[in-house]
N, C-alpha and C positions, 0 to 999 in steps of 0.2 A: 711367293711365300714371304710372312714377314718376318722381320729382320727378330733374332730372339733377345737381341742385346736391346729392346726397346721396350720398355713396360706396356700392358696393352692397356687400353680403357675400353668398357663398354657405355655408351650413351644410352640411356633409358628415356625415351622419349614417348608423350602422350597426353592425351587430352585429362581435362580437370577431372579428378574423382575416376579415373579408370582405371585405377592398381598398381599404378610405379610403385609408391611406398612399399603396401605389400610382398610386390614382387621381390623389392629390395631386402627384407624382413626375408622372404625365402631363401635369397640367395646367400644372406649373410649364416642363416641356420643350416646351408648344406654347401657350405664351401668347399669339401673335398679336401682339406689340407688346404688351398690356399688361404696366403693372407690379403686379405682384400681393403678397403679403403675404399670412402663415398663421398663423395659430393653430394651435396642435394641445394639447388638453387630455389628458394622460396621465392613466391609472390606474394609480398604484404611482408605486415612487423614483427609477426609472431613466427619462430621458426619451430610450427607444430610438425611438418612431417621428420624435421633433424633431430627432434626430441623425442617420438616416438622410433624414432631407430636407437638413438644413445641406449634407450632405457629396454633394449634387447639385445646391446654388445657384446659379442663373444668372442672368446680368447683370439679366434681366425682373424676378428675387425674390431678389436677393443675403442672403447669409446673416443681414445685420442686420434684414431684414425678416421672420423666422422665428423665432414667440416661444412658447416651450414656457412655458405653466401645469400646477403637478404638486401644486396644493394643494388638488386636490379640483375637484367637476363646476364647469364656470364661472357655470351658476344660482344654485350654492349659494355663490359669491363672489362676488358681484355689486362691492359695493360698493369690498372689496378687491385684488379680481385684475382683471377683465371690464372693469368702466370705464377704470381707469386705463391698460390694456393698449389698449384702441380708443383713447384718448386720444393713446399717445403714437406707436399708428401715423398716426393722422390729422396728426401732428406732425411726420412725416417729410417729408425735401425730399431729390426731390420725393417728393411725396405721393403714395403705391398709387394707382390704378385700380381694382382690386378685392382685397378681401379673403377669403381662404378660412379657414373655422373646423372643423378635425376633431374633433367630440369624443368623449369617452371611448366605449370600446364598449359601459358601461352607459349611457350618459344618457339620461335621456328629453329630447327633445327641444323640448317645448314650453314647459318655463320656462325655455328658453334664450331662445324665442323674445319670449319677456315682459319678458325684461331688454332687448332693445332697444327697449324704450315709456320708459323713462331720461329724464327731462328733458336730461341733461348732454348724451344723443349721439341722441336720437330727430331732431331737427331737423339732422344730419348725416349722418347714416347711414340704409339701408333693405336688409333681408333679399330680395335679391335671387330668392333660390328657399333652398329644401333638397331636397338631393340623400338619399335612400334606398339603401344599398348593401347587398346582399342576397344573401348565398352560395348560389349556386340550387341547389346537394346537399343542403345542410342545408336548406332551405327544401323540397325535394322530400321529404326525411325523415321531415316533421312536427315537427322539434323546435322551433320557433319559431313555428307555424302550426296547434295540434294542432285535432283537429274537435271540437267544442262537444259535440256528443252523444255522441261515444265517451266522452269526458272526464266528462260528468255521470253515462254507465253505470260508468266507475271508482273514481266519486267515491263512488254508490250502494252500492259491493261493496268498498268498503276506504274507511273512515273515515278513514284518514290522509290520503289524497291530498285536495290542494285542487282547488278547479277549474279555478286556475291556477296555474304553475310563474312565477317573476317573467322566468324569461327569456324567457315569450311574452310578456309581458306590455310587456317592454323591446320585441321588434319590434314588436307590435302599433303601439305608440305612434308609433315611426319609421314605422312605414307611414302610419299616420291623418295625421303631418303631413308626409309629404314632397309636391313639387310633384314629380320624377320619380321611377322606382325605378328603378337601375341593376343587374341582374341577372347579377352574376361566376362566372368559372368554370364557363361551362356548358359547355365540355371532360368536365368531372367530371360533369357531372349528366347530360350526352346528352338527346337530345332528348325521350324519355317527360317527361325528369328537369324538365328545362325546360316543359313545360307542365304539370306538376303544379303546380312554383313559382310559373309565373302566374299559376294557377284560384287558391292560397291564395293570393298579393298581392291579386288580383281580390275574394276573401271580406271579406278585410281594410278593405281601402281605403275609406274614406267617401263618396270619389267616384273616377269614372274614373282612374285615373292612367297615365301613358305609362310601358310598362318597357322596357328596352332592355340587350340582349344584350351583355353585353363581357366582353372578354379582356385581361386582364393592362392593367388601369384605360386603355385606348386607345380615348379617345371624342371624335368632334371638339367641344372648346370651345365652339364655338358652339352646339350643343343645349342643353347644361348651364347656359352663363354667359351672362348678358344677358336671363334670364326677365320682370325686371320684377314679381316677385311681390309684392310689398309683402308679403310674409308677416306682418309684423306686423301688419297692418290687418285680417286676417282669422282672428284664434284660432280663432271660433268655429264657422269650418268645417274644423278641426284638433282633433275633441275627441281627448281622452286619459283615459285610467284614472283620471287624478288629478286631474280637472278635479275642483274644489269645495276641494282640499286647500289647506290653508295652506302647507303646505312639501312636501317629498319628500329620502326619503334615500337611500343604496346601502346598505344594515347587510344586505341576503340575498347582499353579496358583500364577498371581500375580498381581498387581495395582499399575499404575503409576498416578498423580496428575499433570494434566495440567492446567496452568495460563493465560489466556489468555487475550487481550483488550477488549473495550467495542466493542458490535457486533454490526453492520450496519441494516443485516434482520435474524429475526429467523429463516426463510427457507431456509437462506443460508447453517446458522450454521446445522441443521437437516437434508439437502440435504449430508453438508460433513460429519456427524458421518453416515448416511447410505450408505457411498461408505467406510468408515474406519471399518466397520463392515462387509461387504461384501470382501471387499480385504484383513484384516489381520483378518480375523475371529474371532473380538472384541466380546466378548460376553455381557457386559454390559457396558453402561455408565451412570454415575446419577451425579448430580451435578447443577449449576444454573450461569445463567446468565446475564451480563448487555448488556443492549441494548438501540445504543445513541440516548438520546431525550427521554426516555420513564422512568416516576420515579416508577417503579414497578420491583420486581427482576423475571428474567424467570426461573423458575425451567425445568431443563431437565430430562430426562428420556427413554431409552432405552434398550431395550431388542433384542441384534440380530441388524439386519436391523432395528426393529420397534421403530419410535424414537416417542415420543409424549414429548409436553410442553406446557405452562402454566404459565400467571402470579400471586404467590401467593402471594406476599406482598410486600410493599413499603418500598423501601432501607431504612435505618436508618440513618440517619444524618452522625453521626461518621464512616459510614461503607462503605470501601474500593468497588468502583464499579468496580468490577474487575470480569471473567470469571473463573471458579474453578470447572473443571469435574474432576470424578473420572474414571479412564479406569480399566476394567477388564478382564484379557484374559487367558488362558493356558499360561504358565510360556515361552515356547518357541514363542508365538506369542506376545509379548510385544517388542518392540522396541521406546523407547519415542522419538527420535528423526523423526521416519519416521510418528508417532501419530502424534505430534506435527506441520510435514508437513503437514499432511492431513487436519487434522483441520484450516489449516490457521498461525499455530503463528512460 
């Protein structure tokens, strides 16, 4: 049982564009009375998921309790970002109830999980659970899940192809260490779609694990938060890819930051990130936009080809109306200048 003198955290872990934010956004609008606190570890310069949380803070997780890290996975800053950051939520009065941590949609999960073994914060703190969040289209697809022996037949008849692509390699791992798997979007995936996703969770998985169906991150709190996992007391029935590794890095991915003018029509802008995702196999872009004549900022959003937006708030006087996406790709499909054609600037 865990110890109650410890604050818990739960770990929100998952691939690009699957629903952490959201979920987050739910959790923070049905907190039950508690007071909660998030982390959220961006990839790239712009900290668009930490700002679409600020700007739904509520009294349970007011905005001073929402601390955006942008300098990289928080395994790999341990000592610089991670401690200091638990530190100074533990610091707050009053002091969270629970703490929520989104990270990056490359991380792997499990030497996150290792930075809370810390002397400074292991004796305060315990990882609650880690949540799995898992786009069940994509997961019915194969692109995150692909089958072991079709992949060694292409491995056999084309030397190039590895056995693995790193972005299975990134779910794999969130699956190995999550305690549930939250399964989004299965509107999209229908219901074939949906138990394909489970049998590959199911292949995956090291042990049992509970998946569960959700729409637009709306899960009662109480499943999710209050597990008691000690997660860190247990790595070792959490392996990973890179158990044995000294370190681990993200170099098979990377993100460029593009600037752009005020935009004419949003369907322009979303017709061109769905031909820049299609042609240089963009795998995400998030980020937000101005558009002239219109005083609300557009938030974008895309996963793949699937682009969605949205106006969420009205510019701020002081604040520069300018376009600012974040591009996410495999390290070798980044090119900002031919991004930058596509898009327009």
């Amino acid at each position: 049982m865990t110890d109650l003198s410890k604050l818990p955290v739960t770990v929100i872990t998952g691939f690009l564009g699957a629903g952490k934010t959201t979920l987050i956004r739910h959790l923070m609008q049905n907190a039950d009375g508690r007071r909660l606190a998030v982390v959220v570890n961006e990839f790239g310069d712009v900290g668009v998921d930490g700002d679409i949380l600020k700007s739904c803070a509520l009294p349970d997780c007011p905005e001073e309790n929402i601390v955006e890290l942008a300098n990289g996975c928080l395994c790999c800053t341990v000592a610089d970002e991670f401690i200091p950051t638990i530190e100074a939520l533990l610091a707050l009065d009053p002091r969270p109830d629970h703490i929520l941590i989104e990270t990056s949609g490359l991380a792997l999960p499990k030497p996150l999980l290792k930075a809370f073994d810390w002397p400074d914060i292991r004796s305060r703190i315990t990882v609650d659970g880690v949540i799995a969040v898992a786009d069940a289209e994509a997961v019915a697809a194969g692109r995150f899940a692909p089958d072991i022996a079709a992949i060694d037949a292409q491995r056999a008849a084309d030397d190039s192809l590895d056995h693995e692509t790193p972005l299975s390699e990134v779910f794999e791992d969130q699956i190995s260490c999550a305690d549930i798997v939250l399964l989004t979007k299965p509107d999209l995936a229908g219901p074939e779609g949906v138990a394909t996703a489970r049998a590959a969770i199911a292949a995956e998985a090291p042990r049992p694990l509970p998946v569960i169906e959700v729409a637009e991150g709306a899960v009662d709190p109480r499943v999710i938060l209050g597990l008691g996992a000690a997660a860190e007391d247990d790595l070792h029935a959490r392996p990973s890819h890179h158990d044995g590794a000294d370190d681990h890095d993200h170099e098979d991915f990377d993100s460029v930051v593009i600037e752009l003018p005020e935009q004419a029509d949003p369907a322009i802008l979303a017709g061109r990130i769905e031909t820049l995702a299609r042609k240089q196999n963009i795998l995400r872009v998030k980020g937000h936009a101005a558009v002239a004549g219109k005083p609300m900022r557009l938030l974008v959003q895309a996963v793949g080809a699937r682009v969605r937006h949205q106006y969420d708030r009205p510019w701020a006087p002081d604040e520069p109306r300018v376009t600012r996406l974040v591009i996410i790709a495999e390290h070798d499909d980044i090119d900002e200048g031919a991004i930058r054609a596509a898009l327009g600037g």
